[in-house]
C-alpha positions in Angstrom: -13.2 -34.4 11.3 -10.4 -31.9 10.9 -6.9 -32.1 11.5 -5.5 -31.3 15.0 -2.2 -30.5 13.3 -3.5 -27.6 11.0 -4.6 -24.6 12.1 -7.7 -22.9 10.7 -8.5 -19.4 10.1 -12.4 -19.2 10.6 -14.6 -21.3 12.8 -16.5 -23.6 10.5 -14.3 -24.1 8.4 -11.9 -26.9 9.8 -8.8 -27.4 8.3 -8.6 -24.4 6.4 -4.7 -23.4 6.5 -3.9 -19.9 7.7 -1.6 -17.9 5.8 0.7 -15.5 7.5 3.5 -16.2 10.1 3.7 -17.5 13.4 4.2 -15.3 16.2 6.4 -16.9 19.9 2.9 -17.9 21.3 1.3 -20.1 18.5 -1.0 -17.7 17.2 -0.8 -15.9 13.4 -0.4 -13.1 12.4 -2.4 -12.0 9.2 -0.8 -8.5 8.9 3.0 -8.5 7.8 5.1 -5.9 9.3 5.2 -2.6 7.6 8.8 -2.3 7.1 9.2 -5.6 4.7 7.4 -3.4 1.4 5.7 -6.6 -0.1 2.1 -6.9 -0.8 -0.5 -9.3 -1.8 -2.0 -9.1 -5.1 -3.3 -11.8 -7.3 0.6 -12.9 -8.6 1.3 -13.2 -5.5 4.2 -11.2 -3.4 5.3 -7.8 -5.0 7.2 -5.0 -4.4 6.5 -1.8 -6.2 9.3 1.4 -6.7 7.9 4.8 -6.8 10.5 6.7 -8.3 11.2 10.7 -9.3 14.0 11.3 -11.7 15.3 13.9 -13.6 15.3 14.9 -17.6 17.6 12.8 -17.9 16.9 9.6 -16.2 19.0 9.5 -13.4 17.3 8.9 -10.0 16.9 11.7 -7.5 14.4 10.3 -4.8 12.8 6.9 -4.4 10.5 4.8 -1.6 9.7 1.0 -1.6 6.5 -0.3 -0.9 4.1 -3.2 -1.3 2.7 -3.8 -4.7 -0.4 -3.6 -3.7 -0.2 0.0 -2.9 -1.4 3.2 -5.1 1.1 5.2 -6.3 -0.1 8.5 -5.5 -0.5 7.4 -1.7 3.8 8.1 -1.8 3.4 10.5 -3.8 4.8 13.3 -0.4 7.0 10.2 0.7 9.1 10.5 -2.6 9.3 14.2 -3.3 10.3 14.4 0.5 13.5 11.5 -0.3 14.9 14.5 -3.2 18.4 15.5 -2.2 20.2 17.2 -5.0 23.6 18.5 -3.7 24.7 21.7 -5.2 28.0 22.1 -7.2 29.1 24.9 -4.5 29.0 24.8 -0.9 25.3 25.1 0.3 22.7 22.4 1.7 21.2 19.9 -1.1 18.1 21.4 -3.3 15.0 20.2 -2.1 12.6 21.5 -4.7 12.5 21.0 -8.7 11.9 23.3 -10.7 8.5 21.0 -12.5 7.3 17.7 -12.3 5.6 16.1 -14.8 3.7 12.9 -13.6 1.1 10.3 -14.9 -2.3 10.1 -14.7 -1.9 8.3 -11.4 -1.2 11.5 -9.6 -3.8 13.2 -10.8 -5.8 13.7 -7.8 -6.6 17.3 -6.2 -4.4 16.2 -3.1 -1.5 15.9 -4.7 -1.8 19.3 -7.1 -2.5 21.2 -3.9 0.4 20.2 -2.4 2.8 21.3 -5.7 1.1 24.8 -5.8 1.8 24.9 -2.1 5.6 24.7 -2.8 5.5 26.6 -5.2 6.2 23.9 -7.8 5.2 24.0 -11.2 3.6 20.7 -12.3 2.0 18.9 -15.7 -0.1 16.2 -14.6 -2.2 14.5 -17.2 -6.6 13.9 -16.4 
């Protein structure tokens, strides 16, 4: 017999708690918000930085997002967050020069949209 005081997340299977948060009328909600940039994976919650830099280290553009996301799925979202401002007057750069990127950004998607901008890339196969 199952326990009126737990919920369950699939019928047969009484007592079975069901993860995820409480919305005002009782029910769950298995989907977190979008905005919180933590996902599930088999640790448990992460969050994961994709990050573009320069030659020297320093940071130039950067998007948070659940761990369990791929990286080249933000792979627009971060070249889109570059703002360089220039030493003179004149609105921020937008472009680099080249990007060089892992093996996770390898797909034809992504080296479409650098030859589209007109930017050259080395991305490894």
């Amino acid at each position: 017999m199952a326990d009126k005081g737990r919920k369950s997340c699939r019928a047969g299977r009484p007592g079975t708690p069901l993860r995820g948060r409480e919305n005002g009328n009782g029910a769950f909600d298995r989907d977190e918000a979008g905005d919180h940039a933590l996902g599930r994976s088999r640790g448990g919650l992460s969050t994961k930085l994709h990050l573009a830099c320069d030659g020297r280290g320093r940071p130039l553009g950067f998007v948070l997002t659940g761990g369990n996301r791929n990286d080249c799925t933000r792979f627009e979202a971060v070249m889109a967050d570059i703002r360089v401002p220039r030493i003179g007057p004149g609105r921020p750069r937008t472009r680099p020069d080249h990007v060089i990127a892992d093996k996770g950004c390898s797909s034809r998607r992504i080296r479409t949209y650098l030859r589209g901008r007109g930017i050259r890339h080395t991305i490894r196969r």
